[in-house]
N, C-alpha and C positions, 0 to 999 in steps of 0.2 A: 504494500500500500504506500503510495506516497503522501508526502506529507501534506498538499494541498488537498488530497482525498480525505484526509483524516480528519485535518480542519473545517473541511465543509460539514461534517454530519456536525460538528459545534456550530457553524457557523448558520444552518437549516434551525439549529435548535435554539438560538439566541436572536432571529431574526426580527420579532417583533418584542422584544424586551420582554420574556419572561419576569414571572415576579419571583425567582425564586431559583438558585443554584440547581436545587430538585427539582424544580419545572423544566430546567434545561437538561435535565438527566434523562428524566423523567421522555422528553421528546426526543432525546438524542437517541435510545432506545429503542424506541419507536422505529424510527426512520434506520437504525443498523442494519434493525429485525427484518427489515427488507429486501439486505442483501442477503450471496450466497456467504453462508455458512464459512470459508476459509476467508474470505473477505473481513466478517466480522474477528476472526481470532485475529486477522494481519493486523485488525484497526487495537485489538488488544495489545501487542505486538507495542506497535507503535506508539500506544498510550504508558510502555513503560519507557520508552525513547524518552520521551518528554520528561516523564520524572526522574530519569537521572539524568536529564540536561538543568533538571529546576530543582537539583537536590546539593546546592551550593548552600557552605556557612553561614556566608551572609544572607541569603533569604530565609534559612532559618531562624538566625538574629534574630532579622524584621518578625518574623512570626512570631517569634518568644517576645519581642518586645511588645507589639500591638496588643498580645493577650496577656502578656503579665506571665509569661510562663509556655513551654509548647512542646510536649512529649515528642515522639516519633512519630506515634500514630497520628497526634495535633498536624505536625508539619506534614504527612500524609494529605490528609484533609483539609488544609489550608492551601498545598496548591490545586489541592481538589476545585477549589472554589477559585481560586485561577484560572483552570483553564474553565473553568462555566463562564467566565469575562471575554475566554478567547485569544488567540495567538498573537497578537499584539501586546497583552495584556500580561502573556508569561512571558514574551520575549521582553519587554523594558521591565518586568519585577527580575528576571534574572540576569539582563546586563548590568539598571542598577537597582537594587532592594530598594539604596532609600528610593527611588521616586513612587512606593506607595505613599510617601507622604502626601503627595498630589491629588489622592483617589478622596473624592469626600465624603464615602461610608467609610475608609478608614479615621480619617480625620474626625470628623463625626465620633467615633469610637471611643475617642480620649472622654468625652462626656459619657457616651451610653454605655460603654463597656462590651461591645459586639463583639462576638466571636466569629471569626471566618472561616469557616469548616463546611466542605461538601465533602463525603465521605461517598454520596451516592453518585458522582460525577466519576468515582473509580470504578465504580461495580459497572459504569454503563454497557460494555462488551459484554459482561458475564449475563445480565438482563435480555440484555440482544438475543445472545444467544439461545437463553431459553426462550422466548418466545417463538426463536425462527424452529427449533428444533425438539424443543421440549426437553433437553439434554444441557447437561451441565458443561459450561465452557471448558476446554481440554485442558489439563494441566499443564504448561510448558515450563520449560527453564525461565526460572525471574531472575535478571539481574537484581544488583544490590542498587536501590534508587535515594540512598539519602549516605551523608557519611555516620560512620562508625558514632555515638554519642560519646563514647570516652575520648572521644581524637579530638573535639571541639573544643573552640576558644571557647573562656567563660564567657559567657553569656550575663552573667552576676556584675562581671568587670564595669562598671557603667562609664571608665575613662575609655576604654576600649572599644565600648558602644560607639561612645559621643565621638569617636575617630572613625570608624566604618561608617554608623549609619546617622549623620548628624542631625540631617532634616526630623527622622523619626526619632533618636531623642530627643532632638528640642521637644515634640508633641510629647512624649509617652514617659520620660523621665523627669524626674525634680530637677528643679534648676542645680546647678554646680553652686559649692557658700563658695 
């Protein structure tokens, strides 16, 4: 599958502004289920491409800092809800983290405290799947899509932070006395 075919079933699935990560899951599913059966594993295939292109420290950072904190499974599901935004969307959060400063549900966040997690934007292939076939998506070989957690910079470090991601400390950190 290439990578312009991949994008389109997000891009079919966000076309008229879903209200909801899951609503784009939810459609992007839909429209897999359509194709043939090795089409959909390729688009699985592909959808781990992308997370270990968007499984860098510093957008993990960004994700532990927006939330105050962010597991593995967390940053899973945070760029789960990246790519529900769309390839544009994962390409400048993983050239640069900080510019989710500029998104204003993130921004937004420092008040309401939102979490960014689409967990069901990963399952969309495995959905497809069953729908097309009533059969559980194949098990393949998964690359590893995030780094190692004991290898990370602290994340705790807040001098550290405010050096990588300054935009989103200034939002999510206490000023510096």
């Amino acid at each position: 599958m290439r990578t312009d075919d991949f994008w389109a079933v997000i891009g079919r699935a966000t076309a008229d502004r879903p209200s909801s990560p899951g609503e784009v899951a939810k459609r992007a599913a839909a429209d897999l289920a359509t194709h043939d059966p090795e089409e959909i594993v390729a688009w699985a295939r592909h959808l781990d491409k992308v997370m270990v292109a968007s499984g860098t420290q510093d957008l993990w950072a960004a994700a532990y800092l927006i939330h105050g904190g962010c597991s593995e499974e967390g940053f899973d599901n945070f760029r789960g809800w990246l790519i529900a935004h769309g390839r544009e969307a994962v390409a400048r959060s993983v050239q640069s983290p900080d510019s989710l400063a500029d998104v204003p549900v993130v921004r937004a966040a420092v008040e309401t405290g939102a979490v960014f997690e689409a967990e069901e934007v990963l399952t969309i292939a495995a959905e497809a799947y069953r729908q097309a076939t009533g059969s559980e998506l194949p098990a393949g070989e998964r690359p590893v899509t995030r780094p190692d957690a004991a290898e990370l910079w602290d994340f705790d470090n807040e001098e550290e932070m405010r050096r990588r991601l300054p935009r989103l400390s200034a939002l999510f950190l206490e000023p510096p006395d």
